[in-house]
SEROTI-986410 format. One record per residue: residue number from 1; chain; y, x, z of N, C-alpha, C, O, CB in turn. Coordinates in steps of 0.1 Angstrom, whole numbers, plus 2048, in hexadecimal, padded with zeros to 3 digits. Glycine has a CB too. Layout:
NUM, A, Y, X, Z, Y, X, Z, Y, X, Z, Y, X, Z, Y, X, Z
...
//
This chain:
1, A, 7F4, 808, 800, 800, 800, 800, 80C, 809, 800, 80E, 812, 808, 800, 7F6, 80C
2, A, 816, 806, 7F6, 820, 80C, 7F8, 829, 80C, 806, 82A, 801, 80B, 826, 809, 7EE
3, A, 830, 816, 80C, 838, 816, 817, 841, 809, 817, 843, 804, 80C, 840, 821, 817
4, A, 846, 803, 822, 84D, 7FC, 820, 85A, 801, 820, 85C, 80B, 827, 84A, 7F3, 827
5, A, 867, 7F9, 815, 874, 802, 815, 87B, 804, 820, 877, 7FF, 82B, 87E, 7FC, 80E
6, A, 886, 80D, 820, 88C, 814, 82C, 897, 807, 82E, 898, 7FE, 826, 893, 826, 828
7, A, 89D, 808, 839, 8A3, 801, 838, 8B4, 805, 83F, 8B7, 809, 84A, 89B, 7F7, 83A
8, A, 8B9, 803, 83A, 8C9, 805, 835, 8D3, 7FA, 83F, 8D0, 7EF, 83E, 8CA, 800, 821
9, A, 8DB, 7FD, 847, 8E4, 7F8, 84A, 8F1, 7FD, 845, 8F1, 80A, 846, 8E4, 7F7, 856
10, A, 8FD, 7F8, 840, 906, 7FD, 837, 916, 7F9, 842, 919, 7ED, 844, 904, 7F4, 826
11, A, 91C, 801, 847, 92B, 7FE, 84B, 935, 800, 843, 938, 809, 83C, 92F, 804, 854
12, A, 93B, 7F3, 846, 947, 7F4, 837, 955, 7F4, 83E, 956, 7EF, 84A, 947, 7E3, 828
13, A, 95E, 7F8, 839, 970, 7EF, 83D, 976, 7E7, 836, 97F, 7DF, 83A, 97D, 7F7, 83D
14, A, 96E, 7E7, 824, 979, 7E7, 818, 96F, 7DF, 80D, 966, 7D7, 80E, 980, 7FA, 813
15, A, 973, 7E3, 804, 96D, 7D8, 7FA, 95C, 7DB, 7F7, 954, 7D3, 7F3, 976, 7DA, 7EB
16, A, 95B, 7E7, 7FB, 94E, 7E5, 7F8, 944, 7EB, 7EE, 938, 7EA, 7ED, 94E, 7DA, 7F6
17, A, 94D, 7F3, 7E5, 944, 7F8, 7D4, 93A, 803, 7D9, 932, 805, 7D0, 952, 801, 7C5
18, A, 937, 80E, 7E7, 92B, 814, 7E9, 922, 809, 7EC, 916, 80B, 7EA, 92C, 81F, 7F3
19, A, 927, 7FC, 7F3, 91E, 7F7, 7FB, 913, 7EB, 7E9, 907, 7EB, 7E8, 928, 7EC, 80C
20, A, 91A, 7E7, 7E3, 91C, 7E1, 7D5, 90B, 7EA, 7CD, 900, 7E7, 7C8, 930, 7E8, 7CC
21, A, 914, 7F5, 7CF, 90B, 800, 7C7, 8FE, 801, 7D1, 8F3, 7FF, 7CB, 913, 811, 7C4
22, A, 8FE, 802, 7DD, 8F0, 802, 7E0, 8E9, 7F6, 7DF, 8DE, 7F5, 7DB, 8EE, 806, 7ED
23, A, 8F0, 7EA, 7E2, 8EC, 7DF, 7E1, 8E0, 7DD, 7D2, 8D4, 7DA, 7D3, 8F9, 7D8, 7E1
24, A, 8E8, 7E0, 7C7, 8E4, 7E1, 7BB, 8D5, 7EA, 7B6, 8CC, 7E6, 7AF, 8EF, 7E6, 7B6
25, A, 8D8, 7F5, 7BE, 8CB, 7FC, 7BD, 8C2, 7FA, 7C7, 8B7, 7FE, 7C4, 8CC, 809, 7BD
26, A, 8C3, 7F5, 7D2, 8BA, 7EB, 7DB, 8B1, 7E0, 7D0, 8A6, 7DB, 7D2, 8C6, 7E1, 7E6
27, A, 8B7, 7DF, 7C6, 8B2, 7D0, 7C7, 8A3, 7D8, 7BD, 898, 7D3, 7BA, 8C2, 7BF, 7BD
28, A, 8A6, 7DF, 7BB, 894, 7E8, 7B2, 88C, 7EC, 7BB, 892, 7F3, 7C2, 895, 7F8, 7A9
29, A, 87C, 7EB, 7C0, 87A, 7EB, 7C7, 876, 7FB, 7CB, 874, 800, 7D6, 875, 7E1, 7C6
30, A, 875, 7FF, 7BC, 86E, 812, 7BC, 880, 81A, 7C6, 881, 827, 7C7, 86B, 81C, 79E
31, A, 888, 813, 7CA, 897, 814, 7D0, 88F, 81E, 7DA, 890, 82A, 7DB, 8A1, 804, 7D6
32, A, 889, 815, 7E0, 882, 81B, 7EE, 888, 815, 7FC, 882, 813, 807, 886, 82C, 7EE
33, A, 895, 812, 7F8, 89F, 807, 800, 8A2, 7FB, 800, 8A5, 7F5, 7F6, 8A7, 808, 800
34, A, 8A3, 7F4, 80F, 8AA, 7E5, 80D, 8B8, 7EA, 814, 8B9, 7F6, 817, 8A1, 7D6, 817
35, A, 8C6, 7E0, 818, 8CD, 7DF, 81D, 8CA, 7D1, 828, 8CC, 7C5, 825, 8D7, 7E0, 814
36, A, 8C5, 7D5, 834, 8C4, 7CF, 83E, 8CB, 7C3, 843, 8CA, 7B7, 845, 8C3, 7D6, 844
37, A, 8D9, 7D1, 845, 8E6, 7C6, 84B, 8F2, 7CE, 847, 8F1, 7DB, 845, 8E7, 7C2, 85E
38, A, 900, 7C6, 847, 90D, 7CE, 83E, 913, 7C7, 84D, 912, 7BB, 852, 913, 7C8, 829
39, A, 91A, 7D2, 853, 921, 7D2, 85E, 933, 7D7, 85C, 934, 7E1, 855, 919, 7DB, 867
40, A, 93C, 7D3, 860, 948, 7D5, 863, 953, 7D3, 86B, 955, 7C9, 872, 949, 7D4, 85D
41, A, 95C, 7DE, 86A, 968, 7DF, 878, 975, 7D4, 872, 981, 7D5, 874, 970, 7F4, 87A
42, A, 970, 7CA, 86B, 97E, 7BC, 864, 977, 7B5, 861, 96B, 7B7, 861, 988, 7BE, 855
43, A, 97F, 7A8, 85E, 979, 79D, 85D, 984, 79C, 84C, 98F, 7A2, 84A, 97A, 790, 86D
44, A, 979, 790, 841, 984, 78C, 83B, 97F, 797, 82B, 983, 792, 820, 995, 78F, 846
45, A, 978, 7A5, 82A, 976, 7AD, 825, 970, 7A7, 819, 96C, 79B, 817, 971, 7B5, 82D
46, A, 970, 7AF, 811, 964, 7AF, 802, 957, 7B4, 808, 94E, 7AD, 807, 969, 7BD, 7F3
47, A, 955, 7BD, 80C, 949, 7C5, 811, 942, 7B7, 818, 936, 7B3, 818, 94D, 7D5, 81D
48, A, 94B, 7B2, 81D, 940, 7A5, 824, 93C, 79A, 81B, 933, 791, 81E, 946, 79C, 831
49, A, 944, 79B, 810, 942, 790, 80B, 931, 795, 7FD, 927, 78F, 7F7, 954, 78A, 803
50, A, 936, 7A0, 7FE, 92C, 7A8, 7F2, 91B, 7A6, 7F9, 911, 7A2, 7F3, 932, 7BE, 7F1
51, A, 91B, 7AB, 806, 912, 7A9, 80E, 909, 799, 811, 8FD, 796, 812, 919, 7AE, 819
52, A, 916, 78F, 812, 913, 783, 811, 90B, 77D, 806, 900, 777, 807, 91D, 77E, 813
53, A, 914, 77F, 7F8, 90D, 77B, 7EC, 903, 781, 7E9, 8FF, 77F, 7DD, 914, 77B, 7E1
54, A, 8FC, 78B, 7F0, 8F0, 792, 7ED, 8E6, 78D, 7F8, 8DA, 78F, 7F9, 8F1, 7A2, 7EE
55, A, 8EF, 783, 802, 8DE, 77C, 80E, 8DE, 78A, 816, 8D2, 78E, 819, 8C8, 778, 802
56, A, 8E9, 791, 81B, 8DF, 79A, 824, 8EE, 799, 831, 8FA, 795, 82E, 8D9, 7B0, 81A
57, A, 8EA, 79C, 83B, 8EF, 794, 849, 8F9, 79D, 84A, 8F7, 7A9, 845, 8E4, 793, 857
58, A, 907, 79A, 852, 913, 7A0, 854, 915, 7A0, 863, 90E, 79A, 86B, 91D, 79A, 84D
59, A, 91D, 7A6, 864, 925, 7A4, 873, 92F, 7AF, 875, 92F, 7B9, 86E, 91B, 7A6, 881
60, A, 937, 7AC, 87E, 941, 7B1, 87D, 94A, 7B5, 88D, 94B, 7AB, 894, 948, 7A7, 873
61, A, 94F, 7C2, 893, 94B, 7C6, 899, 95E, 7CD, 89E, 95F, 7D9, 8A0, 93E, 7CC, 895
62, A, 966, 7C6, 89F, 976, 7CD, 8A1, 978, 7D7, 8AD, 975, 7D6, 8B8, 981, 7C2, 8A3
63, A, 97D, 7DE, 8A7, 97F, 7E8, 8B5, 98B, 7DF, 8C1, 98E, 7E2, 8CD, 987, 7FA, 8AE
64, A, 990, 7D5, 8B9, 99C, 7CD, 8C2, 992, 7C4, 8CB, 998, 7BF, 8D4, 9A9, 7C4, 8B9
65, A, 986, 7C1, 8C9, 981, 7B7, 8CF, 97A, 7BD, 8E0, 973, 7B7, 8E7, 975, 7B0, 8C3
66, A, 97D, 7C9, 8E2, 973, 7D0, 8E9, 983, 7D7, 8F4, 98E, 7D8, 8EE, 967, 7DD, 8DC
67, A, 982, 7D9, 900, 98B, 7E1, 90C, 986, 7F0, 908, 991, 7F6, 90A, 986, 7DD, 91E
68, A, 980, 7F6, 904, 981, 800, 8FE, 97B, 807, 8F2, 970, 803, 8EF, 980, 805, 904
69, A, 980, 811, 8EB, 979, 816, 8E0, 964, 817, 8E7, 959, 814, 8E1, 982, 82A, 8DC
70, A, 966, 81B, 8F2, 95A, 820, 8F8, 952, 814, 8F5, 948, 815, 8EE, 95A, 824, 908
71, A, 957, 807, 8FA, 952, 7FC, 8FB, 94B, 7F5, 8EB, 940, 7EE, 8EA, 95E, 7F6, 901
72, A, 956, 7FA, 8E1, 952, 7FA, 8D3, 949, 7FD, 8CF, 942, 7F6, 8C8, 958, 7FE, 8CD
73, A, 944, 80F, 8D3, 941, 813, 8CA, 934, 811, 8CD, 92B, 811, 8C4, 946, 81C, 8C7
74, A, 930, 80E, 8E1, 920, 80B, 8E3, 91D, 7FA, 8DC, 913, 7F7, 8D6, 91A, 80B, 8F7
75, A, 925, 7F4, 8DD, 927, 7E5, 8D8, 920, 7E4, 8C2, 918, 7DD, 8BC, 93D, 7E1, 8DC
76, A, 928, 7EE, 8BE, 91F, 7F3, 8B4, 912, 7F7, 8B1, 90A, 7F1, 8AA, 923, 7FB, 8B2
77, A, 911, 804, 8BB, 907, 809, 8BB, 8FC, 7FE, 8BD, 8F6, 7FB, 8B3, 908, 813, 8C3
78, A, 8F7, 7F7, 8CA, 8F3, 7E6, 8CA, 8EF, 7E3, 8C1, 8E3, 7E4, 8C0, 8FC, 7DC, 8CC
79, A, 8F9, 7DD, 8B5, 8F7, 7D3, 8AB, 8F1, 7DA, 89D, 8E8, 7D4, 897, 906, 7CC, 8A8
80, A, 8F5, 7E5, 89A, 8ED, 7EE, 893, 8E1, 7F2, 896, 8D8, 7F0, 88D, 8F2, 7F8, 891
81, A, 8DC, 7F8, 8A4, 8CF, 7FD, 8A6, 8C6, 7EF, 8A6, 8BA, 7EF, 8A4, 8CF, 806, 8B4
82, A, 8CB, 7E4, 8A9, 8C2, 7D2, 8AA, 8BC, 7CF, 896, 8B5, 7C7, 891, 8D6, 7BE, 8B0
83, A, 8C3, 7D7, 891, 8BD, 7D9, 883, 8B3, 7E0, 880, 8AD, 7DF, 876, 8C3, 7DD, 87C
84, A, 8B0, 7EA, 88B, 8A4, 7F5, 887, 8A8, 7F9, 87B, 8A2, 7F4, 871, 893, 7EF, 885
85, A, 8B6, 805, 877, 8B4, 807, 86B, 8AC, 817, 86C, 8AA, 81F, 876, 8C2, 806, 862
86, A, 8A9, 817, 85E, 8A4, 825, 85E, 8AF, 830, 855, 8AB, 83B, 853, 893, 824, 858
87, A, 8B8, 82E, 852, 8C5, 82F, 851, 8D5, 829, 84E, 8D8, 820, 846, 8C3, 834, 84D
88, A, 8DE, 82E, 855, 8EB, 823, 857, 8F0, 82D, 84B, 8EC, 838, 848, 8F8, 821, 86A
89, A, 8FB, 826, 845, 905, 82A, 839, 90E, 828, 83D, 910, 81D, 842, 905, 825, 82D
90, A, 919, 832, 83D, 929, 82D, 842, 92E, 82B, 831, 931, 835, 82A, 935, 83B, 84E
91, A, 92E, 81F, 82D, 936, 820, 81F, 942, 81C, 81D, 943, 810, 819, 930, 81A, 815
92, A, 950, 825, 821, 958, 822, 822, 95C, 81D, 830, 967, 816, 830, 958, 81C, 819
93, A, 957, 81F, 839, 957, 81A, 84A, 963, 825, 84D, 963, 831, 84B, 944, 81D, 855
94, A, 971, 81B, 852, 97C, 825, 856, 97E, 827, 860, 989, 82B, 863, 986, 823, 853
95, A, 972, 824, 86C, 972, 82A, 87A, 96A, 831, 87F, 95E, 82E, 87E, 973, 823, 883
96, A, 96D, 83C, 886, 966, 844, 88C, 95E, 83C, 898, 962, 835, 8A2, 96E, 850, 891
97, A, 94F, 842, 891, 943, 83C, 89B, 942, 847, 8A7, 940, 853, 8A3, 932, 83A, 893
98, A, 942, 846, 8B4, 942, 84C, 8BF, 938, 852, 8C6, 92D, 852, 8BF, 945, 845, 8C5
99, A, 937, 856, 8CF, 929, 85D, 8D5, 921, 855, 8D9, 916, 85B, 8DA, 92A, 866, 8E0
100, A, 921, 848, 8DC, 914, 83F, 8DD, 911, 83B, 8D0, 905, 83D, 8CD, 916, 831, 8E6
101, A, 917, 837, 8C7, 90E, 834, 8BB, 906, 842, 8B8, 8FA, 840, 8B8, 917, 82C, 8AD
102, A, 909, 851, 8B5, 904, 859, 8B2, 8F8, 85F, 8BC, 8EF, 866, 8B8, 90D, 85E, 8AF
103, A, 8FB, 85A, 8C9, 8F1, 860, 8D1, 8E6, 858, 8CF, 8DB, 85A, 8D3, 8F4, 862, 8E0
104, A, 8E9, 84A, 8C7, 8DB, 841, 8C8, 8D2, 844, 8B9, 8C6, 844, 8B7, 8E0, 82E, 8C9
105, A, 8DF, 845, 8B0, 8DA, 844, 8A0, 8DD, 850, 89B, 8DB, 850, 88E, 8E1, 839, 896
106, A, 8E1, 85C, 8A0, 8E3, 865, 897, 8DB, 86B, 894, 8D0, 86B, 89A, 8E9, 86C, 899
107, A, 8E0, 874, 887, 8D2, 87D, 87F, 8CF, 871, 875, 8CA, 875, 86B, 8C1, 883, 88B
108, A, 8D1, 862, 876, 8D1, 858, 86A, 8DC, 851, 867, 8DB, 845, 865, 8C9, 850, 86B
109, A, 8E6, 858, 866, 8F8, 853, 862, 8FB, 85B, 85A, 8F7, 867, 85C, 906, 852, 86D
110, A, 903, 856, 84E, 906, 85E, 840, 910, 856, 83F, 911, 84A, 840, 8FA, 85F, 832
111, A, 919, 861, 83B, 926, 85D, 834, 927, 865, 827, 920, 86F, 824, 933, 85E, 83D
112, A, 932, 861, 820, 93A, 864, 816, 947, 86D, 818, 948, 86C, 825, 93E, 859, 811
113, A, 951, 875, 814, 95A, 878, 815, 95E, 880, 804, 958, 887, 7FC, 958, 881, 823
114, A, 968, 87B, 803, 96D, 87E, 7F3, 973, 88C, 7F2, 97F, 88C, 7EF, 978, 872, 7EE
115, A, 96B, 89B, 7F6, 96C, 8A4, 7F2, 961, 8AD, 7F2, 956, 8A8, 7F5, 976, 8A8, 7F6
116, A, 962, 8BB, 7F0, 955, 8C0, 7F1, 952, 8CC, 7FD, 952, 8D8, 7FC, 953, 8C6, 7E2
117, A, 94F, 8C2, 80B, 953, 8CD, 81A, 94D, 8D9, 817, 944, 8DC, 810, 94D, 8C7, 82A
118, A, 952, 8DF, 81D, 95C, 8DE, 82C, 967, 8DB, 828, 970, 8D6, 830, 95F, 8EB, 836
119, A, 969, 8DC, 81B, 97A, 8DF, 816, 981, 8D0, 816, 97D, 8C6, 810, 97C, 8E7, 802
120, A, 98C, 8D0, 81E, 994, 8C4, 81E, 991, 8B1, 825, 992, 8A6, 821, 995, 8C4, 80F
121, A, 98C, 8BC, 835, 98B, 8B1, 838, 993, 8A4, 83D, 99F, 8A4, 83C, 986, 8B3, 83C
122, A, 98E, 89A, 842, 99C, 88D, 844, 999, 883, 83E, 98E, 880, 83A, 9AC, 890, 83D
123, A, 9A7, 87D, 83F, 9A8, 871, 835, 9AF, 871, 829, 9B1, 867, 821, 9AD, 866, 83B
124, A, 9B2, 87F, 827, 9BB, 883, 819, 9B4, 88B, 810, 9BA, 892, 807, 9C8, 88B, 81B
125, A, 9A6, 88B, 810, 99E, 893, 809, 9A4, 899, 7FB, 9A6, 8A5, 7F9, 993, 88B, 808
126, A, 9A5, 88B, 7EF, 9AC, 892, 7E3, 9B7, 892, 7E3, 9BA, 890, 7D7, 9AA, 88F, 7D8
127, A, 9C4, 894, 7EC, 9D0, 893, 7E8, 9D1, 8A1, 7F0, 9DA, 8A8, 7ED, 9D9, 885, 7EB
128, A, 9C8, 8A5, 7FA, 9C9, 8B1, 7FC, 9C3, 8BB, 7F3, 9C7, 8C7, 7F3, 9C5, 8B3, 807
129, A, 9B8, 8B5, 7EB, 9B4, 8BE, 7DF, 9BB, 8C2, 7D4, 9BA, 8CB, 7CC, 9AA, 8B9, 7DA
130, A, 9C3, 8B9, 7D5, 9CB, 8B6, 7C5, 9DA, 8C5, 7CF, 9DA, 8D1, 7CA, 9D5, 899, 7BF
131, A, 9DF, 8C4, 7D7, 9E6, 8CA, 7DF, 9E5, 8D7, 7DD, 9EE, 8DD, 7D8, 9E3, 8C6, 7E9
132, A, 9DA, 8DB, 7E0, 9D3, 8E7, 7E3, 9D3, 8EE, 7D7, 9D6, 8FA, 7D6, 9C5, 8E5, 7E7
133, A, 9D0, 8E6, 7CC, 9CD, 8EC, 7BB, 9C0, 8F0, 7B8, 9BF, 8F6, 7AE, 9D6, 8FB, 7B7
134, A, 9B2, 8EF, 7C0, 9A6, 8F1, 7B8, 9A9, 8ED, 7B1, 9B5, 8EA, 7AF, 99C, 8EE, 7B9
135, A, 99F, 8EC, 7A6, 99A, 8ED, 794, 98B, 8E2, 79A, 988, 8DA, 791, 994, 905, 78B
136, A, 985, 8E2, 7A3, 976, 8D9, 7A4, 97A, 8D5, 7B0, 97E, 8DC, 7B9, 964, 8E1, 7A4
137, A, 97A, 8C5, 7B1, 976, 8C0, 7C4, 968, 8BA, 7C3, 95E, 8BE, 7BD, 982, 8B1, 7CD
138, A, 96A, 8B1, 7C8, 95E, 8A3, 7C8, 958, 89A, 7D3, 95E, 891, 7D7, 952, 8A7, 7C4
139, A, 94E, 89C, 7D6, 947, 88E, 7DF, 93D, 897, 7E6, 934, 89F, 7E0, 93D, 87E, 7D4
140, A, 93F, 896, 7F3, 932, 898, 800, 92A, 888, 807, 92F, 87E, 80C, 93B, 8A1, 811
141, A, 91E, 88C, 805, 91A, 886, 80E, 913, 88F, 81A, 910, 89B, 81B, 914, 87D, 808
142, A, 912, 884, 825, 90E, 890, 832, 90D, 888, 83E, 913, 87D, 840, 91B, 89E, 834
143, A, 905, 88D, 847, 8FD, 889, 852, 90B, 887, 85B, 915, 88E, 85C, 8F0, 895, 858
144, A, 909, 87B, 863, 91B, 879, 86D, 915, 885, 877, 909, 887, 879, 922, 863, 878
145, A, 920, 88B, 87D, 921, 892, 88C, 92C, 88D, 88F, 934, 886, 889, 920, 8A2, 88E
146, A, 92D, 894, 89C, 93A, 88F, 8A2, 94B, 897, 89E, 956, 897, 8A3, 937, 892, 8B2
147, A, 946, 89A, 894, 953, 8A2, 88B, 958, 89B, 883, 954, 890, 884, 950, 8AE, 883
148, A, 95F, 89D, 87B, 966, 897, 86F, 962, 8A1, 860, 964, 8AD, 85C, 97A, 897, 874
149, A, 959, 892, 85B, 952, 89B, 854, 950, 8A5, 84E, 950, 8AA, 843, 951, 89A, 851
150, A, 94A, 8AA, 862, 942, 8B4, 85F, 935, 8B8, 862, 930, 8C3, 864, 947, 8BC, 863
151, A, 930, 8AF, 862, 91F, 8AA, 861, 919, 8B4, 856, 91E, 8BB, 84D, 91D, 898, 85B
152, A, 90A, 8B3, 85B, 8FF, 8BF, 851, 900, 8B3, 840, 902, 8A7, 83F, 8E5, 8C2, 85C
153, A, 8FE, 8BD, 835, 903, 8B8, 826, 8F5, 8B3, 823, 8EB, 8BA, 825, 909, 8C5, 819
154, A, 8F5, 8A3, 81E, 8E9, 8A1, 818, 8ED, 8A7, 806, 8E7, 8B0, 800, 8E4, 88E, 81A
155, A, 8F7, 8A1, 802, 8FB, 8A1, 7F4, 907, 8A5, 7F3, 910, 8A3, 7FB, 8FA, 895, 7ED
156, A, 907, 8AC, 7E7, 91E, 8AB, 7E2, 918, 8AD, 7D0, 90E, 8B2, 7CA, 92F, 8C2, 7EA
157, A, 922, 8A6, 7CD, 925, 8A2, 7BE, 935, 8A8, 7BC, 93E, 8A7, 7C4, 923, 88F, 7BC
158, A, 935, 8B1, 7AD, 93D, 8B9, 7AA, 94A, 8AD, 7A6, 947, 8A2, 7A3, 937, 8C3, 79E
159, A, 956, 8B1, 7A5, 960, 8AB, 79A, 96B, 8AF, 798, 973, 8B0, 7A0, 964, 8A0, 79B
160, A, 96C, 8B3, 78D, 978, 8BF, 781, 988, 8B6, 789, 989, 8A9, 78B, 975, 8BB, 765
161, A, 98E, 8BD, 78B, 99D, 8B9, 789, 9A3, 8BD, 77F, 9A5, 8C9, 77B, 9A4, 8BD, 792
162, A, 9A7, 8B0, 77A, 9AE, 8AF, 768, 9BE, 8B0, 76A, 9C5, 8AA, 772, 9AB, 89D, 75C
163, A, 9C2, 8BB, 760, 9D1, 8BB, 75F, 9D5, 8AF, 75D, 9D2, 8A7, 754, 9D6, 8C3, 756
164, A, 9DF, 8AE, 767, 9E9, 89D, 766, 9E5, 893, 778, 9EB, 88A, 77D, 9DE, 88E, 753
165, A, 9D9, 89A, 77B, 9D3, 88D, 785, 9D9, 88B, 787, 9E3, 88F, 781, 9CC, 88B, 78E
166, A, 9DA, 882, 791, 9E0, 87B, 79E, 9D7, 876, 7A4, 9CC, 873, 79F, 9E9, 86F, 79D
167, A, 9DD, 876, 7B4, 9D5, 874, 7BF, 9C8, 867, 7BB, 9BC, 866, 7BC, 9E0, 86F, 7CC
168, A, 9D2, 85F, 7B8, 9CC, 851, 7B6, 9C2, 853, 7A4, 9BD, 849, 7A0, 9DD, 842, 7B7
169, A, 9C1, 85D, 79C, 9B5, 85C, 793, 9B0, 865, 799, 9A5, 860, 79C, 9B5, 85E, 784
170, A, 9B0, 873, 79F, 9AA, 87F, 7A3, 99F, 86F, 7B0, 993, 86B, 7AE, 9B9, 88F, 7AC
171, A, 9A4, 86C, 7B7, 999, 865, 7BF, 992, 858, 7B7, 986, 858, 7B9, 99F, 85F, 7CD
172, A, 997, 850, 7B0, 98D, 849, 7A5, 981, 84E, 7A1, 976, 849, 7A4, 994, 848, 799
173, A, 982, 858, 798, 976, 865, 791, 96D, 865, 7A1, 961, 862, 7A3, 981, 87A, 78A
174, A, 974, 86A, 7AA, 96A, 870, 7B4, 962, 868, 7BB, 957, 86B, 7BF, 970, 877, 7BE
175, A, 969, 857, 7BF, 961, 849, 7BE, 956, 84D, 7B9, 94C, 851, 7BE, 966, 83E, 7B6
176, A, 959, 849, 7A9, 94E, 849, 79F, 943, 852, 7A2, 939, 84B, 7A4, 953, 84C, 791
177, A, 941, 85D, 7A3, 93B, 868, 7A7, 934, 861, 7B6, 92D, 857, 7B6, 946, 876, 7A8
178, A, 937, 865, 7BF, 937, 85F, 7CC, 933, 855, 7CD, 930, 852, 7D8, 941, 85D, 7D1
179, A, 92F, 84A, 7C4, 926, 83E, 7CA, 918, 841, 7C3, 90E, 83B, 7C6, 92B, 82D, 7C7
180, A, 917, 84A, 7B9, 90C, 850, 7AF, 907, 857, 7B6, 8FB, 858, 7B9, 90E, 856, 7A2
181, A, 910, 85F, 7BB, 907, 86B, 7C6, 902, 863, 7D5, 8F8, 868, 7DB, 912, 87A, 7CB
182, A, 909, 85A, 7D9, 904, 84F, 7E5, 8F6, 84B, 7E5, 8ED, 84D, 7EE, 90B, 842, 7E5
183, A, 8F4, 842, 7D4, 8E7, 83E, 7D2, 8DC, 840, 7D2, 8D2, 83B, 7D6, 8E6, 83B, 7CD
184, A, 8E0, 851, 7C9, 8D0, 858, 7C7, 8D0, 861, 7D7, 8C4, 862, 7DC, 8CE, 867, 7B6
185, A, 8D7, 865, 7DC, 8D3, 86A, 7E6, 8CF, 85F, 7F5, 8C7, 861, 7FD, 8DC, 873, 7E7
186, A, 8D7, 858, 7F5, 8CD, 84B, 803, 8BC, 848, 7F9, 8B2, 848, 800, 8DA, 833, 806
187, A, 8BB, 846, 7EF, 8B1, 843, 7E8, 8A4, 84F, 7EA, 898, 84D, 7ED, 8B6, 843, 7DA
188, A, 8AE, 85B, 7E8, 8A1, 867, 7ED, 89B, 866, 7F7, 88E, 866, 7F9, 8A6, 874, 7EF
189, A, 8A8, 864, 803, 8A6, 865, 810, 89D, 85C, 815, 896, 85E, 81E, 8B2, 865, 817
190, A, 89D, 850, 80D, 897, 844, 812, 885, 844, 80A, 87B, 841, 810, 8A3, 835, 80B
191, A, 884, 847, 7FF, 878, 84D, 7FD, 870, 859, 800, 864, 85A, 7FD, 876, 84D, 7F6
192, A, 87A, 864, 806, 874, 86F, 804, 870, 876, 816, 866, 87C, 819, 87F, 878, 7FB
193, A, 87A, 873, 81D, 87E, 874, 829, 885, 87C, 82C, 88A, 87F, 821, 876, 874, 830
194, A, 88C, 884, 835, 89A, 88F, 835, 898, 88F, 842, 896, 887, 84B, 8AB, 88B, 82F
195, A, 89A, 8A0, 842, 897, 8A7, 84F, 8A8, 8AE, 850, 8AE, 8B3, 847, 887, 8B3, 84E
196, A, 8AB, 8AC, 860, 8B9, 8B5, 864, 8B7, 8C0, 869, 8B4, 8BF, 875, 8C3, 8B0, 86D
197, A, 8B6, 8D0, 862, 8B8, 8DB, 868, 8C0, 8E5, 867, 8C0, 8EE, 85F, 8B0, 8DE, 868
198, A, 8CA, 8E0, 875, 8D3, 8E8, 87A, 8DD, 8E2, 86F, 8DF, 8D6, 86E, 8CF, 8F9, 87B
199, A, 8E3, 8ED, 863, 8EB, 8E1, 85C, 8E5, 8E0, 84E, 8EC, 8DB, 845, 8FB, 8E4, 85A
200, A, 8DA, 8E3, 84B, 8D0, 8E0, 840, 8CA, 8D2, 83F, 8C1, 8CF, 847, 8C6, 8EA, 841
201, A, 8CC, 8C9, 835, 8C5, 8BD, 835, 8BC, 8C0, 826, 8BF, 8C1, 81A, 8D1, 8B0, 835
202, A, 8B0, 8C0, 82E, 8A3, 8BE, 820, 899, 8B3, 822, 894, 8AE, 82D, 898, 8CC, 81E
203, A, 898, 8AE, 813, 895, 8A4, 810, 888, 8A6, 814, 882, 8B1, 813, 898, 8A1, 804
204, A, 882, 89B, 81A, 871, 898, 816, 86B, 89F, 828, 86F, 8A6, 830, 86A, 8A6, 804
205, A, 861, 898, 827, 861, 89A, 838, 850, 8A1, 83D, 84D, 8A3, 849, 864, 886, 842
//
């Protein structure tokens, strides 16, 4: 009998197009993945609605609803680990998850960050690239720690900076890139298995 698929919890803030794209390749079953449950820090979003029209369960989790961040972030941790995922996706998730969700789930949180680390980290990834003047940035993905992403590297995907960019096409292109490199690599991870050593992530277990 084949394994049964991995399964995927996805945190969003925003509209939703990493969570879209896994969705999409979920739906094959050689994927290796389902999306369990699509969780977020707003109400009112695309990401919930994307989640909805696909039948897979939401909730939603404000850091204003809670007396402290602390309070949040075990209050998270809770509602994610009640999924049994066998890995969470931050796709596009614009808050820092805390030392209880990580002391419960870490070593299976992956994010995104739109450059190619260590270089330029933050929330200004390509406008600090474009800044700087490389010639190549691109897309990391990588295991969360308690750093700003600076977690161990599952993936990074290359991307040329074209004379003329601007902030706003220089990060477009790296989207594009970045949800392609999202897919096949949770896909690996999810059929293959992935081991964390030290800051080496290899596939297959």
């Amino acid at each position: 009998m084949p394994a049964a698929p991995a399964r995927l919890v996805v945190l969003v803030s925003g509209s939703g197009t990493n969570l879209q794209a896994l969705l999409d390749a979920a739906a094959d079953p050689a994927y290796g993945a389902r999306v369990v449950a699509v969780g977020a820090d707003r109400e009112g979003i695309e990401g919930l609605r994307r989640a909805e029209r696909a039948g897979v369960p939401t909730f939603v989790r404000k850091v204003g609803q809670f007396t402290s961040r602390e309070h949040w972030d075990r209050a998270l941790a809770d509602t994610v680990a009640a999924f049994e995922p066998d890995l969470v996706v931050l796709a596009g998730f614009m808050k820092l998850v805390g030392p209880e969700f990580l002391g419960r789930l870490g070593g299976r949180v992956v994010n995104t960050h739109p450059a190619l680390s260590p270089s330029f980290p933050g929330m200004h990834g390509p406008a600090d690239a474009l800044a700087y003047g490389v010639k190549v940035t691109g897309a990391t993905l990588f295991v969360v720690d308690d750093g700003v992403d600076t977690g161990p590297i599952v993936a990074q995907v290359p991307v040329p900076v074209e004379e003329g960019d601007t902030v706003e096409s220089l990060h477009d292109r790296i989207k594009v890139a970045e949800r392609a490199m999202l897919v096949d690599a949770v896909g690996r991870m999810a059929r293959e298995g992935f081991l964390v050593d030290g800051r080496t992530v290899r596939f297959g277990t």
